[in-house]
FIFI-964910 format. One record per atom (N, C-alpha, C): residue in three letters; y, z, x. Coordinates in steps of 0.05 Angstrom, whole numbers, padded with zeros to 5 digits, always signed. Last residue first. Layout:
BEGIN
ALAYZX...
END
This chain:
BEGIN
UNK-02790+00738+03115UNK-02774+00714+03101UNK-02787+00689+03109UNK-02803+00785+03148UNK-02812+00767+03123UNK-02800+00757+03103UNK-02737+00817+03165UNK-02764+00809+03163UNK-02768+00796+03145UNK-02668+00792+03177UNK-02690+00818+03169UNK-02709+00808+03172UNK-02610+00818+03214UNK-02633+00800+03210UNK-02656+00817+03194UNK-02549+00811+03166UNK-02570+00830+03188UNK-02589+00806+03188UNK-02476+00818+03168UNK-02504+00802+03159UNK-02518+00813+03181UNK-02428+00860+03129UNK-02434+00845+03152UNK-02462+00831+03144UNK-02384+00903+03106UNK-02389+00873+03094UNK-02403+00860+03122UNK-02354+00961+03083UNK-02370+00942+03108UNK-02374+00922+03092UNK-02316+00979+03045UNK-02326+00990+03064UNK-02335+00984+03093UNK-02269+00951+02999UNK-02303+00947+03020UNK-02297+00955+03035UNK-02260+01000+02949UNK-02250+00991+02971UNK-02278+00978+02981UNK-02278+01038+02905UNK-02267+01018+02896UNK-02255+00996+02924UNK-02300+01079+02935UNK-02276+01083+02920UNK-02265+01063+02917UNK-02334+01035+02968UNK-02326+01055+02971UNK-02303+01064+02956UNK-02387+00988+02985UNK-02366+00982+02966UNK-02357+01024+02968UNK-02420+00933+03033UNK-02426+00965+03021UNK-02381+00974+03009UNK-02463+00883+03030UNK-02433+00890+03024UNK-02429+00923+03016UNK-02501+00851+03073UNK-02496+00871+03063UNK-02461+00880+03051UNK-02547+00802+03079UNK-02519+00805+03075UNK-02512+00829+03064UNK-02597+00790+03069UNK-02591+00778+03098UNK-02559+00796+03095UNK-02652+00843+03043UNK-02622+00818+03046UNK-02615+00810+03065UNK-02673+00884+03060UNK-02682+00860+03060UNK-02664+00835+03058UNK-02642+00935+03066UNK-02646+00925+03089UNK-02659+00897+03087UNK-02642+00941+03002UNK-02608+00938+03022UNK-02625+00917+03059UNK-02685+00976+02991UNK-02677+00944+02977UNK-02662+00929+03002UNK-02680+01013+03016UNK-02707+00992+03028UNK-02693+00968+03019UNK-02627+01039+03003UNK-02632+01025+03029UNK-02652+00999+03035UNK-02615+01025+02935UNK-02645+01042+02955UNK-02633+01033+02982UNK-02576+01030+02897UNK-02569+01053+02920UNK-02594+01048+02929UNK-02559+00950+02891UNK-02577+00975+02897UNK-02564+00995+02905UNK-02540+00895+02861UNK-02537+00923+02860UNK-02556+00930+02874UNK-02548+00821+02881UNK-02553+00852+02874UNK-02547+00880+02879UNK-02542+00755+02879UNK-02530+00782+02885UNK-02534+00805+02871UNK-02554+00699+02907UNK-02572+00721+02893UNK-02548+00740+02905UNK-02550+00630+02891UNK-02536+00649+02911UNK-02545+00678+02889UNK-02609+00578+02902UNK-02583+00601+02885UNK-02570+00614+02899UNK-02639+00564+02935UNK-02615+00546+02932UNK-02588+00568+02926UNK-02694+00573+02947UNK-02686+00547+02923UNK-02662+00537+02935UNK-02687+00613+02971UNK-02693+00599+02984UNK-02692+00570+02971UNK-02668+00644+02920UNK-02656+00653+02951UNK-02668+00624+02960UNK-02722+00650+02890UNK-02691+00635+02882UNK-02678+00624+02902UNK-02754+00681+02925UNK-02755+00649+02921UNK-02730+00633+02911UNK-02723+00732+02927UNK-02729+00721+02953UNK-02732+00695+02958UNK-02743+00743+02881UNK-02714+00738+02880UNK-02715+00717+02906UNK-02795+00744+02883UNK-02790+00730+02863UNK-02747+00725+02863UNK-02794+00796+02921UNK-02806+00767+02923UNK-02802+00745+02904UNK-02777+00830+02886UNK-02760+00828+02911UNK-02772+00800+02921UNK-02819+00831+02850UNK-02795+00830+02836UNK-02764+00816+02865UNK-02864+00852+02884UNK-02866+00833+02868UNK-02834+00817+02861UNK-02844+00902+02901UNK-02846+00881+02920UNK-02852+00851+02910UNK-02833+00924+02853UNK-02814+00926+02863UNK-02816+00900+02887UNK-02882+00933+02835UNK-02867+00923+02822UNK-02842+00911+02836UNK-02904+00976+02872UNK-02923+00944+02874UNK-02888+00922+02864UNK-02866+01018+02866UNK-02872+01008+02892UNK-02881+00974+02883UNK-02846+01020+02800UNK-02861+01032+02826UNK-02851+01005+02854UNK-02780+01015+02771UNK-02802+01014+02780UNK-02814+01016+02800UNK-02722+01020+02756UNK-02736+01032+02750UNK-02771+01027+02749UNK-02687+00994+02799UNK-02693+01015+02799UNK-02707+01032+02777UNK-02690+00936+02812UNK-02717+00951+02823UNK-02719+00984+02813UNK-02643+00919+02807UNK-02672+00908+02790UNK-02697+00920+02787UNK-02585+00932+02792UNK-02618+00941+02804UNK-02636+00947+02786UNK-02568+00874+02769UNK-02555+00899+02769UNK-02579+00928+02775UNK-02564+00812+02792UNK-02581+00827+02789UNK-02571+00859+02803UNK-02555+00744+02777UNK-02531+00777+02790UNK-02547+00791+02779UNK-02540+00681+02819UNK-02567+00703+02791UNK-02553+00735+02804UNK-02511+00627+02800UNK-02510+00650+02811UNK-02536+00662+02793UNK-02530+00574+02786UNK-02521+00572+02816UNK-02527+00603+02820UNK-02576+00566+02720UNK-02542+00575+02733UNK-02543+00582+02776UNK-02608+00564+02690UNK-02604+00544+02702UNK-02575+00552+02728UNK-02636+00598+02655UNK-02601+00591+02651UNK-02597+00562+02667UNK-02672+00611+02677UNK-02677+00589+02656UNK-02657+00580+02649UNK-02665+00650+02701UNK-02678+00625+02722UNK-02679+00614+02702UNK-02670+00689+02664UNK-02639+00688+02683UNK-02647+00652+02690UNK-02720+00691+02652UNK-02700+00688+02634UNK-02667+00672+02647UNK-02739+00705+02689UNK-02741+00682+02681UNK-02726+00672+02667UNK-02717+00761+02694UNK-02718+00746+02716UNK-02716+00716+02703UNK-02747+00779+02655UNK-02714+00782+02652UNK-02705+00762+02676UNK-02808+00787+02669UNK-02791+00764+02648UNK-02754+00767+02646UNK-02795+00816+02700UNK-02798+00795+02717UNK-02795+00770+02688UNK-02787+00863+02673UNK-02769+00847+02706UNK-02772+00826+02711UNK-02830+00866+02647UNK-02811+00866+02632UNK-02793+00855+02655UNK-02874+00877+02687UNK-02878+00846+02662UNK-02849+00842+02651UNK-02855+00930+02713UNK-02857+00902+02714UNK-02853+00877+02703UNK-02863+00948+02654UNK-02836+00955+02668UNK-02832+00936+02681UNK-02909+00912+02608UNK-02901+00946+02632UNK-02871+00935+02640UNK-02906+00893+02546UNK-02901+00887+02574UNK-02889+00910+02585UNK-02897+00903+02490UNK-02914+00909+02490UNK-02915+00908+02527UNK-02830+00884+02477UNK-02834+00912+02475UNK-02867+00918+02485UNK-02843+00821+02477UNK-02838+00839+02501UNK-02832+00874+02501UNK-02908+00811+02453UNK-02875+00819+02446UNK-02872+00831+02472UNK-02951+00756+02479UNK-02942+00784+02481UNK-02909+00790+02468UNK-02944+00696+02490UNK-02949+00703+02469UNK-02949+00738+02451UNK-02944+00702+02555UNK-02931+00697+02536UNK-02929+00688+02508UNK-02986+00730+02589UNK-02969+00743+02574UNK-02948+00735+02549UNK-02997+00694+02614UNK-03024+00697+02602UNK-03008+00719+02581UNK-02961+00672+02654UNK-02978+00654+02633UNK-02988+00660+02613UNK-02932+00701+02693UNK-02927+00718+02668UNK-02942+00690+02637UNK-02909+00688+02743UNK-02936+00700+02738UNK-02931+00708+02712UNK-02858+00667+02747UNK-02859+00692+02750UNK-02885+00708+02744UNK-02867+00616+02743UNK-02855+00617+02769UNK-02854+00650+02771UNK-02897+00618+02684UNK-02908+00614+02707UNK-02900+00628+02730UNK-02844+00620+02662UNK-02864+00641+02652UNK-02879+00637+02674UNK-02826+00578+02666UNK-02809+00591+02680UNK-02829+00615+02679UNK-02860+00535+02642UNK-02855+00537+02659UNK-02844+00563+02685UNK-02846+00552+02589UNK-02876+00561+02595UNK-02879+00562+02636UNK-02806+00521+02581UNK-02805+00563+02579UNK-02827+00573+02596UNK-02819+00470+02579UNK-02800+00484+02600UNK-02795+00514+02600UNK-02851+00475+02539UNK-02864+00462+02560UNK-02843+00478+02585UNK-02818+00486+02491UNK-02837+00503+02495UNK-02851+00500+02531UNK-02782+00450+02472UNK-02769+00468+02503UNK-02795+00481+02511UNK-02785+00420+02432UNK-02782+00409+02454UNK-02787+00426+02477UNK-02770+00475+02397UNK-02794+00454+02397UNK-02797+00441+02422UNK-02710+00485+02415UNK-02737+00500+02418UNK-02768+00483+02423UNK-02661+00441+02442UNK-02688+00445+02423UNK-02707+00463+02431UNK-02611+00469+02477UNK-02640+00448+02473UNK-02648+00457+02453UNK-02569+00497+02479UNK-02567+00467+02468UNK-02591+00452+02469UNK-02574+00549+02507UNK-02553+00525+02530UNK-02551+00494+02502UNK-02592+00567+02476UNK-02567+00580+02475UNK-02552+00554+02488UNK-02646+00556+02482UNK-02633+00549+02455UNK-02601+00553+02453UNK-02662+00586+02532UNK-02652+00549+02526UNK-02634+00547+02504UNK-02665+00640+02510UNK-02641+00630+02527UNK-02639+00593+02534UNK-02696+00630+02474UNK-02670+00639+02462UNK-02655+00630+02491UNK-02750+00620+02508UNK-02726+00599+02489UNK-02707+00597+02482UNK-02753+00656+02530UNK-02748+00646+02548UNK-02736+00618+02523UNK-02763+00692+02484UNK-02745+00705+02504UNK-02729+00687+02521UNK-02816+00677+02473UNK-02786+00672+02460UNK-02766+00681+02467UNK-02853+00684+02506UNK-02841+00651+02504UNK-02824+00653+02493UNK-02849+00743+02496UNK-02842+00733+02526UNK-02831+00709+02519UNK-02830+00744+02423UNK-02843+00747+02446UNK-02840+00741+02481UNK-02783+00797+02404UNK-02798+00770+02410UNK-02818+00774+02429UNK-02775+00850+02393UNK-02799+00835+02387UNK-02801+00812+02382UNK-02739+00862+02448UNK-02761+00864+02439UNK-02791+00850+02414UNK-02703+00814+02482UNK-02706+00817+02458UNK-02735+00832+02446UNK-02678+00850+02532UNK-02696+00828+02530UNK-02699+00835+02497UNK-02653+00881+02577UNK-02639+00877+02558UNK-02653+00853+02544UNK-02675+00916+02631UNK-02688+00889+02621UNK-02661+00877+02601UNK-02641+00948+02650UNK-02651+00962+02623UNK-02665+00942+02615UNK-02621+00931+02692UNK-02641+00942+02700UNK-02657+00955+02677UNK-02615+00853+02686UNK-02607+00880+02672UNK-02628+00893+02690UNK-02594+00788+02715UNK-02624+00810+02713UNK-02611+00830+02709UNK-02571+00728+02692UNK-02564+00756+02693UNK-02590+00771+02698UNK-02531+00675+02724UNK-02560+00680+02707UNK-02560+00719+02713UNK-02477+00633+02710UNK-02493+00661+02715UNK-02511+00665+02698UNK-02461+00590+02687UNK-02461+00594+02714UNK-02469+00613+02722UNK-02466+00596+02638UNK-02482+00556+02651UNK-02481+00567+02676UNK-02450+00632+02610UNK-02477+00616+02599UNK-02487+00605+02615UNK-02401+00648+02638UNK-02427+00671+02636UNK-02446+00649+02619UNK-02371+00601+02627UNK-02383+00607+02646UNK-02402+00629+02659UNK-02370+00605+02575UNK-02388+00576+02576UNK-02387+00592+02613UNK-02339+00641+02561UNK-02372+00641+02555UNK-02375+00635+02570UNK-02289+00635+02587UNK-02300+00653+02601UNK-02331+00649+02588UNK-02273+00590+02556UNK-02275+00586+02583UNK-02290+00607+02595UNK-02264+00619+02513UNK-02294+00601+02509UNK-02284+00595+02537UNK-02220+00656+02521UNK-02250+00669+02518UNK-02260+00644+02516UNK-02192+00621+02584UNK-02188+00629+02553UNK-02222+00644+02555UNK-02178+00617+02648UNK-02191+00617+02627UNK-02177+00621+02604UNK-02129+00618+02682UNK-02126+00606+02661UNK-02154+00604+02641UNK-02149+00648+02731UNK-02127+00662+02716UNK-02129+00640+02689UNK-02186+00617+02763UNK-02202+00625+02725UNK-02182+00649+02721UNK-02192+00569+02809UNK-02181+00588+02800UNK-02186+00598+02763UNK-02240+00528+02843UNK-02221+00529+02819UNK-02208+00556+02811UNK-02273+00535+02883UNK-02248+00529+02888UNK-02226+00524+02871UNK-02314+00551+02858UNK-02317+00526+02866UNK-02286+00519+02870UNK-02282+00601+02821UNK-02305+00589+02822UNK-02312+00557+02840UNK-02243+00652+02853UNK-02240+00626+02840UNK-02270+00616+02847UNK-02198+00703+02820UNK-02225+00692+02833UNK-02221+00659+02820UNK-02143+00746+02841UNK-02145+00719+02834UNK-02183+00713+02840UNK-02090+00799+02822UNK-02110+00775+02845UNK-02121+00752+02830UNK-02111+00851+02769UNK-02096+00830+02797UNK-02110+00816+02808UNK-02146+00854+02738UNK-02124+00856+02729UNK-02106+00849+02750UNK-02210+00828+02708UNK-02198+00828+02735UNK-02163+00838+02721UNK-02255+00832+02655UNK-02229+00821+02665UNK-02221+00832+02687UNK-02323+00826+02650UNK-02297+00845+02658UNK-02269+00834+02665UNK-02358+00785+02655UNK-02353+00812+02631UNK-02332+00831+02627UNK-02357+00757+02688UNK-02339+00752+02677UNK-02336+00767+02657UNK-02385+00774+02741UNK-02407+00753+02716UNK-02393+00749+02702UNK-02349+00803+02777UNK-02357+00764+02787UNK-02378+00758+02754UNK-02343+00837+02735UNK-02317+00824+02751UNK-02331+00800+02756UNK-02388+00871+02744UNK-02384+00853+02723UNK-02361+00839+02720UNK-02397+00880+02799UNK-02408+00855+02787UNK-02401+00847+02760UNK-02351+00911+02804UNK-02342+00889+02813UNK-02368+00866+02805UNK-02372+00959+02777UNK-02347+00935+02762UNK-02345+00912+02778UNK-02410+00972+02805UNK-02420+00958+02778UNK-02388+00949+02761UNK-02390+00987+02850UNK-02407+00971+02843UNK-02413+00954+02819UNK-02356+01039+02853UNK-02341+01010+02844UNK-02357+00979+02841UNK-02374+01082+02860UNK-02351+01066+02877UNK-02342+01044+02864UNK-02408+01110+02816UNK-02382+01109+02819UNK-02367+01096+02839UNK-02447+01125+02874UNK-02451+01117+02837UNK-02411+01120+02842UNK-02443+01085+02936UNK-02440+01117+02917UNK-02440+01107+02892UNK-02476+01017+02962UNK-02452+01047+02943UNK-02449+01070+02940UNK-02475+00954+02963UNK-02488+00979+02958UNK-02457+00997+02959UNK-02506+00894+02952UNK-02482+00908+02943UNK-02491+00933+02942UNK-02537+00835+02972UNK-02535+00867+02967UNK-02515+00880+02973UNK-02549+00773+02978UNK-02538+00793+02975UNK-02537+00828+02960UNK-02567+00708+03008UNK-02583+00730+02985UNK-02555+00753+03003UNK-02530+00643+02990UNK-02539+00675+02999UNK-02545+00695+02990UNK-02533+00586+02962UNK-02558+00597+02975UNK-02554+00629+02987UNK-02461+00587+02972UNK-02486+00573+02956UNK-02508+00580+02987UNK-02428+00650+02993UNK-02433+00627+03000UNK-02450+00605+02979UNK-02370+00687+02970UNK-02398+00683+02965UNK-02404+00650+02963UNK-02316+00728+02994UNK-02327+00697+02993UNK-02352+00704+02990UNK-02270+00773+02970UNK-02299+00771+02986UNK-02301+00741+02981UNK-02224+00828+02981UNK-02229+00801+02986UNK-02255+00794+02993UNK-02200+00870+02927UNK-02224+00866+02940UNK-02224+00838+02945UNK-02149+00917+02913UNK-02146+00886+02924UNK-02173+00878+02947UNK-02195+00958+02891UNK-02170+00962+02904UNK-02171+00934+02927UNK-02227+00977+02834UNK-02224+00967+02848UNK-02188+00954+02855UNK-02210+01023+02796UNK-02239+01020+02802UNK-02240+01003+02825UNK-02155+01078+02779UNK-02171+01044+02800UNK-02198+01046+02807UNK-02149+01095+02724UNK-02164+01102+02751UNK-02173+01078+02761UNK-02093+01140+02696UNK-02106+01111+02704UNK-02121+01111+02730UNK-02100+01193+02640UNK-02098+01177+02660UNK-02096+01152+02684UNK-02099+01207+02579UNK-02081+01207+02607UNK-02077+01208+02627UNK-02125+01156+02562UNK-02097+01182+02543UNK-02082+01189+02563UNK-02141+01120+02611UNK-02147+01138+02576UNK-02118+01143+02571UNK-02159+01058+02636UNK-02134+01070+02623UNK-02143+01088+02606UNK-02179+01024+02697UNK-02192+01032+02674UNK-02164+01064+02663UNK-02165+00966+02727UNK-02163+00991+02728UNK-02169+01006+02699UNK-02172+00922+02793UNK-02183+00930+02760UNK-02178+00954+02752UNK-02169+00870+02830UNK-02164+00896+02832UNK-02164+00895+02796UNK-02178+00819+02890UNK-02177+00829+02860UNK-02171+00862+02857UNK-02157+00787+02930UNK-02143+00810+02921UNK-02143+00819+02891UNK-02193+00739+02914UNK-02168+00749+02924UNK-02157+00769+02919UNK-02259+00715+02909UNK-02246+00731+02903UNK-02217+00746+02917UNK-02293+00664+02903UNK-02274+00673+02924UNK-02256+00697+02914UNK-02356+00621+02905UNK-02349+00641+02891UNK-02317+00655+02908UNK-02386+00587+02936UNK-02383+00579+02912UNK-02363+00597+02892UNK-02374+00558+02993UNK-02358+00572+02985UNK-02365+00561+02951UNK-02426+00517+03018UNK-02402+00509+02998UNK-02405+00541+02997UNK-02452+00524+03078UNK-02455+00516+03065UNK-02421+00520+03039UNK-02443+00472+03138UNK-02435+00498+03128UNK-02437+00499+03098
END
């Protein structure tokens, strides 16, 4: 059976103005296995995009409890919370969030350089990850000059260079065509089978039906949570 990497207890989060308070999420229990591909779906506004930034640690939780590898993270501090958005989550934006005028290779350095390697040294291992996403011949390109594609799939690498168990991908697909999209869904699909545990935002269904695991999220409540069979895998 595989390891319980991720456990969330009765979390719950709530967002405060002048004058009102609005629960985004309402005591959400979920387990996330090592190796499962996942999709998180929704209404805009249910509660999607807090509860990923709840598991990447961007967001503080205000009840309950998550625990990483069976450890509990009520006692982080802020460098407890980096070091685990550095080493344990790898991130795909749907805005890319990629340093424009670097270039692709430097995109894929900055994020070594962050973990403690040497640039110099690292070129061999950037170049690498540039590969696993077709992207050889591009990296010397600023990434402001790379299509919509080129730009996914280096954000991708980027993530895959963290080195990190989780990759949390906030829809990946939604601002590109068709080709891009099957490209981008195939490149997660490999993580998935590496090892990682893949979790993604979508409103597409198409996305939704490829996953093995569906979590569908409602005024801040789960909705459904079950596993399907799918194709081509």
């Amino acid at each position: 059976m595989a390891e319980t990497i991720l456990r969330l207890q009765n979390i719950s989060k709530y967002y405060y103005s002048d004058t009102s308070v609005t629960q985004a999420l309402r005591k959400i229990n979920l387990e996330f296995s090592m190796g499962e591909f996942v999709a998180i779906t929704g209404e805009s506004g249910g509660g999607k995009s807090t509860l990923l930034n709840v598991i990447s640690g961007m967001l503080p939780f205000d009840e309950g409890e998550m625990y990483f590898r069976g450890e509990p993270t009520f006692q982080y501090d802020d460098q407890d919370w980096e070091e685990y958005r550095r080493n344990k989550i790898g991130f795909v934006f749907q805005d890319y969030s990629l340093i424009n005028h670097y270039t692709a290779l430097d995109n894929i350095l900055a994020a070594l350089v962050i973990q403690g390697k040497d640039p110099e040294s690292s070129k061999e291992e950037a170049m690498a990850y540039l590969e696993q996403v077709g992207l050889t011949e591009q990296a010397a390109q600023r990434a402001s000059q790379l299509s919509s594609g080129q730009k996914q799939r280096l954000a991708i690498a980027r993530a895959v260079a963290v080195s990190a168990p989780i990759i949390l991908a906030d829809e990946p697909t939604g601002n590109l065509d068709s080709g891009s999209t099957k490209e981008i869904m195939s490149i997660l699909k490999q993580l998935h089978r590496e090892g990682r545990t893949v979790i993604l935002i979508t409103h597409d269904n198409d996305i939704a039906a490829q996953a093995r695991r569906v979590i569908r999220i409602k005024d801040g409540k789960i909705e459904a949570d079950f596993e399907q069979q799918v194709e081509d895998w």
